[in-house]
N, C-alpha and C positions, 0 to 999 in steps of 0.2 A: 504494500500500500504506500501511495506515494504523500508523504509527509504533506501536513496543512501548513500553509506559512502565515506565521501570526507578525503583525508589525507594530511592535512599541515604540510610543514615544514619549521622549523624557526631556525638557528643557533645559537641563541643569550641566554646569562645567564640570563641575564639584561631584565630592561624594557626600551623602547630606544620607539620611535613615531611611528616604524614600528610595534612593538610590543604590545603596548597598541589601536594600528588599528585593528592590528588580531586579538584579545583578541573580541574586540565588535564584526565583522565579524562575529567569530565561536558562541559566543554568541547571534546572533540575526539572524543565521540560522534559518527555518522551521525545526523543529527535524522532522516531521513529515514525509519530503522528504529528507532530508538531515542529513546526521548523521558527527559533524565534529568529527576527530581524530589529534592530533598533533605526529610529532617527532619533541625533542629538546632535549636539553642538563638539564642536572640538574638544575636550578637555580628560579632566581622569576618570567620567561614565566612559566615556567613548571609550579611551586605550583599555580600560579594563575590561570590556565587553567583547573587544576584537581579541585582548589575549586569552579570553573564556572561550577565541572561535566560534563568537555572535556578528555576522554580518552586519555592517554599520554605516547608513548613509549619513555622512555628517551633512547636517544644516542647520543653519544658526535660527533660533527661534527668542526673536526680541521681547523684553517687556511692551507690552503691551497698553497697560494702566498708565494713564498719565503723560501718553506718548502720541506727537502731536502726526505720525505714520502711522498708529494702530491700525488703520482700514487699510491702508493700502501693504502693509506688514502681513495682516491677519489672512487677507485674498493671496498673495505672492506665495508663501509659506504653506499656505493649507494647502493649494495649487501640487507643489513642489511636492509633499507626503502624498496626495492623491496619485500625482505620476507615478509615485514609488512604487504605492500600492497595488496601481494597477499592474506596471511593472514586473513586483515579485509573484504576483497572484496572490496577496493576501485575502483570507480567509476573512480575517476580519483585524481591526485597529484595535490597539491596547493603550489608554493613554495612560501615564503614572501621577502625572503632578497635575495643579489646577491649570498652567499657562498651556502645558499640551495638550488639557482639554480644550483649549478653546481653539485651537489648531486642529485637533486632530476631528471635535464635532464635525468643523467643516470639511476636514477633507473626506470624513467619511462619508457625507452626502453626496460630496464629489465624484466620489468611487463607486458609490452604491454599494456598500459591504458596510457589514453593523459596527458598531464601536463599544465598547465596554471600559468607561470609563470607571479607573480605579480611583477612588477620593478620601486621602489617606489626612486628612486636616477638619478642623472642626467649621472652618471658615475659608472662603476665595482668596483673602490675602493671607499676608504670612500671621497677623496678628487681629484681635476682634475689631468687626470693621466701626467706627461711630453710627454708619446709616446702613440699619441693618436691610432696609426694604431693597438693596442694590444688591446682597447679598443672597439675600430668597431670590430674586429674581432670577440673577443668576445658576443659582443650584436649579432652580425650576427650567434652567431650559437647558440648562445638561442632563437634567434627571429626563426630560421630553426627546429627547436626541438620540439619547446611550441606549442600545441593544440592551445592555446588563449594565446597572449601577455595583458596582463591589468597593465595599469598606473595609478597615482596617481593624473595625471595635462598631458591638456595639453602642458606646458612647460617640461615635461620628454619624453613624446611619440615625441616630435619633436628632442628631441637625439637617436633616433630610428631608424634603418636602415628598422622597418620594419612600422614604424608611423603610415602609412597612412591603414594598419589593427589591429592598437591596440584598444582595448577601453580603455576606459576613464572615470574609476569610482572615484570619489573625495571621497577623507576621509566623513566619517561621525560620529556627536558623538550624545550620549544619550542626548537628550536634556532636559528630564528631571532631569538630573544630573547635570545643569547648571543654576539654578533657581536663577535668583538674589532676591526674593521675601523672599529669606527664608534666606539672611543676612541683621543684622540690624544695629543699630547702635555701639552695641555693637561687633559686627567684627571688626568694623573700630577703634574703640577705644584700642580693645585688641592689632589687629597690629602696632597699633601708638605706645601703650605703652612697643612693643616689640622692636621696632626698635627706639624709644627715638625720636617720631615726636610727633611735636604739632597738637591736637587735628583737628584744622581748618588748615592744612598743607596741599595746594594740594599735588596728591600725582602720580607721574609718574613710570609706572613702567614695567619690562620686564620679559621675563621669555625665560631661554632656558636651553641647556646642558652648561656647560665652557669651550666653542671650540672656536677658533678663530671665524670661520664662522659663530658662532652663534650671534656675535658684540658687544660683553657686551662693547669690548674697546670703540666701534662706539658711544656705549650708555654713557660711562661717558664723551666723548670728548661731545656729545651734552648737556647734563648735567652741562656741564663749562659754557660753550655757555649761557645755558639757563637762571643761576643763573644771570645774568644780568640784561634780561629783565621782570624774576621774579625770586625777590629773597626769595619770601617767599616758593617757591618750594622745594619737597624732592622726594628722587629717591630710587626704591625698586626694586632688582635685585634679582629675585629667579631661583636656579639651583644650580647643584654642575657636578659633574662627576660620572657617575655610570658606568660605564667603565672602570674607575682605568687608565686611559690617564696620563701618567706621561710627563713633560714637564715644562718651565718657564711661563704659559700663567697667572696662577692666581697671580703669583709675579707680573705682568704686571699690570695686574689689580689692585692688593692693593697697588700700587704708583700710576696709575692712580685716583686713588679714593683720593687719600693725596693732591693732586691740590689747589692752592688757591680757598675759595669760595665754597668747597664742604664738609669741615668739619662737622663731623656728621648731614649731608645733607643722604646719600648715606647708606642704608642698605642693606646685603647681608644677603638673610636666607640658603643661602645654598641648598640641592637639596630636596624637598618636594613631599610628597606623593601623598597631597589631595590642588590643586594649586588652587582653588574656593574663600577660605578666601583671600587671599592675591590681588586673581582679585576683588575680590567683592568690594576693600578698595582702590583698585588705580579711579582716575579721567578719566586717559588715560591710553591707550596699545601701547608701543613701542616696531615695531618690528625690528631692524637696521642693519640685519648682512645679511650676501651675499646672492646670488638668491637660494631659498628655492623650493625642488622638491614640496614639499607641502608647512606646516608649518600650525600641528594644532590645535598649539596653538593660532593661529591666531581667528579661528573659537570657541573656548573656550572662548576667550576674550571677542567674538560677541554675541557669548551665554550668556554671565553674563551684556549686555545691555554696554558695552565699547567701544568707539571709538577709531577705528585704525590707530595709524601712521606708515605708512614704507616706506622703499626702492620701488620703483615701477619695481621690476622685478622680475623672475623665477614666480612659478604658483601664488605671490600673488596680481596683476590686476586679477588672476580667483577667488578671493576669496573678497578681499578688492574694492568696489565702488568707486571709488574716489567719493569725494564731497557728497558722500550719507552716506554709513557707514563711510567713515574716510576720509584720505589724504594719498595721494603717492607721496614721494619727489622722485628727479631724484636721480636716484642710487648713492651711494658714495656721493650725497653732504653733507655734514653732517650740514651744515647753511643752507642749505634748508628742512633738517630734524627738526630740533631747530625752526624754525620758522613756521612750520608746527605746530608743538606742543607748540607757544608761542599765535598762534592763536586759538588753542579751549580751550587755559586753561585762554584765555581772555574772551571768548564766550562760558559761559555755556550752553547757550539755546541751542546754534547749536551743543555744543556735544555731549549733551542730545539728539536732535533729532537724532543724527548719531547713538548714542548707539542704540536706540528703533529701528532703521533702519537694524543696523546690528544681533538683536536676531532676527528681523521678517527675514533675509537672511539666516539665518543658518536654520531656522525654514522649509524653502519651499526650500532648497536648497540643506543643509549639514546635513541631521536628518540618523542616524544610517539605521532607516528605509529604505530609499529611495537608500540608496548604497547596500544595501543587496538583495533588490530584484531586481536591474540590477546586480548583481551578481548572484542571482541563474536564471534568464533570461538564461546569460551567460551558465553557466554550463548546463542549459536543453535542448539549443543548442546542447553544446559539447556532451554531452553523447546521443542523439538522429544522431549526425549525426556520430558515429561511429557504 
């Protein structure tokens, strides 16, 4: 049988969580039925999708918002994926982020092949928009457009005007790329001796991009907090910006970090490639910043046998157990965050058990595997019933 060819498309230079989801996606296709193709822009989606041996038409896919070419951008663009499409024989368009929805709706009228637009965000821009009525309207005419709407969480499909037909496939990662077995002691040693911790120094620690939303602030105010009721604690924040986000947020942070009590407490590695060593070496997983459409990093954490503290909103109740794999303080308390995390780093045993709790969750729940073939489920639908 001669493979269906599906064509994604992804906006983005960068590697951002939307993009390291697609990446395994096209990668853990069936070639056999399924041929993935990407359109994106030049950057590191693109080289890492050609060295995974994913065909890749680079085209540049401009902002749109705010941009005084949006129409004559949005027609030239959609034009160009449509060629593609017809080109490769796709089966049907897969867009990932919001800007290639709005490229790829059109090209798929263009083409006449259905689109399935994946909507991995709780809102069109990257952040809540002030007028929400530009927002509904929007979702309502991709939700009118898209062959299949697919979310990332429950907590995103319920921003959905069209919800109650979306599905609902959850991130999934390789899990054997998550082996805590195959870090030793010597991990934990090298990261100590990178970040100037002592050897027996619990070790708490986060990881995300350097957005506000992301809570790094959240994470040293609980950090202050914590040095109290242990002060033999130290705190490991890995991220940078790979965005190029210019703004005052990491000046914020490097005075928040200067706080009484937190002096060389407090390491920053900046933005990492391979984030496995640095989980393997924290005690805990803190995740502290606003309601997350996913977050999954969350499920990497669970992966490497780590128990999770967070906020208890957006999709992470779909992800994090309370009292099994980890703790979920009430949103925004940040002393109910602190205390969350004052209690497993008093209770080893019981974190130990939340960790083993939370790889056997990711293992039956979140495994690459099991999201991929309710996805091509999906698509043997779509393309049988047109």
């Amino acid at each position: 049988m001669t493979p269906r060819s599906i064509l994604f498309v992804d906006h983005a230079d960068a590697l951002g969580g939307a993009e390291q989801s697609l990446l395994l996606l096209m990668t853990y296709l069936d070639r056999s039925r399924w041929q993935p193709q990407l359109v994106a822009p030049p950057g590191q989606l693109a080289g890492e999708a050609v060295a995974a041996g994913i065909p890749v038409h680079v085209q540049p896919l401009p902002r749109l918002r705010g941009s005084s070419r949006s129409l004559l951008d949005l027609w030239k663009q959609a034009r160009c994926i449509s060629q593609t499409a017809r080109e490769i024989g796709a089966a049907l368009i897969h867009s990932n982020t919001v800007r290639a929805t709005a490229y790829a709706s059109f090209a798929a009228r263009l083409a006449s092949i259905p689109l399935v637009w994946h909507m991995r965000d709780f809102w069109l821009s990257e952040t809540e928009p002030a007028a929400k009525w530009s927002d509904r309207l929007g979702k309502y005419l991709f939700c009118s457009t898209a062959g299949r709407v697919v979310t990332n969480s429950r907590a995103v499909a319920a921003h959905l005007p069209c919800a109650k037909s979306a599905s609902v496939l959850h991130n999934g990662i390789d899990l054997s790329h998550f082996d805590p077995a195959q870090y030793t002691a010597d991990n934990r040693a090298d990261i100590c001796n990178a970040a100037g911790f002592p050897l027996d120094a619990p070790i708490v620690g986060m990881i995300g991009r350097t957005r506000p939303w992301k809570g790094q602030d959240a994470f040293l105010q609980m950090a202050g907090q914590l040095t109290a009721a242990v002060p033999d604690c130290h705190f490991l924040i890995v991220g940078g910006d790979p965005f190029g986000v210019q703004d005052d947020y990491e000046a914020r942070l490097l005075e928040l970090r200067s706080q009484p009590g937190l002096e060389g407490r407090v390491h920053w590695t900046g933005q990492l490639a391979d984030v496995r060593p640095p989980l393997a070496a924290m005690d805990l997983f803190v995740h502290p910043g606003a309601p997350e459409p996913f977050g999954l990093v969350n499920i990497e954490a669970m992966a490497m046998g780590k128990p999770v503290v967070a906020f208890g909103h957006g999709a992470l109740p779909e992800i994090v157990l309370h009292e099994e794999t980890g703790l979920l303080a009430q949103p925004g308390d940040t002393a109910a965050l602190t205390a969350s995390v004052s209690r497993l780093l008093r209770d080893p045993v019981l974190s130990r058990s939340m960790g083993r709790a939370g790889r056997l969750r990711v293992q039956e729940h979140f495994r690459i595997e099991r999201t991929v073939n309710q996805l091509e489920e999906l698509y043997q639908k779509l393309v049988e019933s047109e």
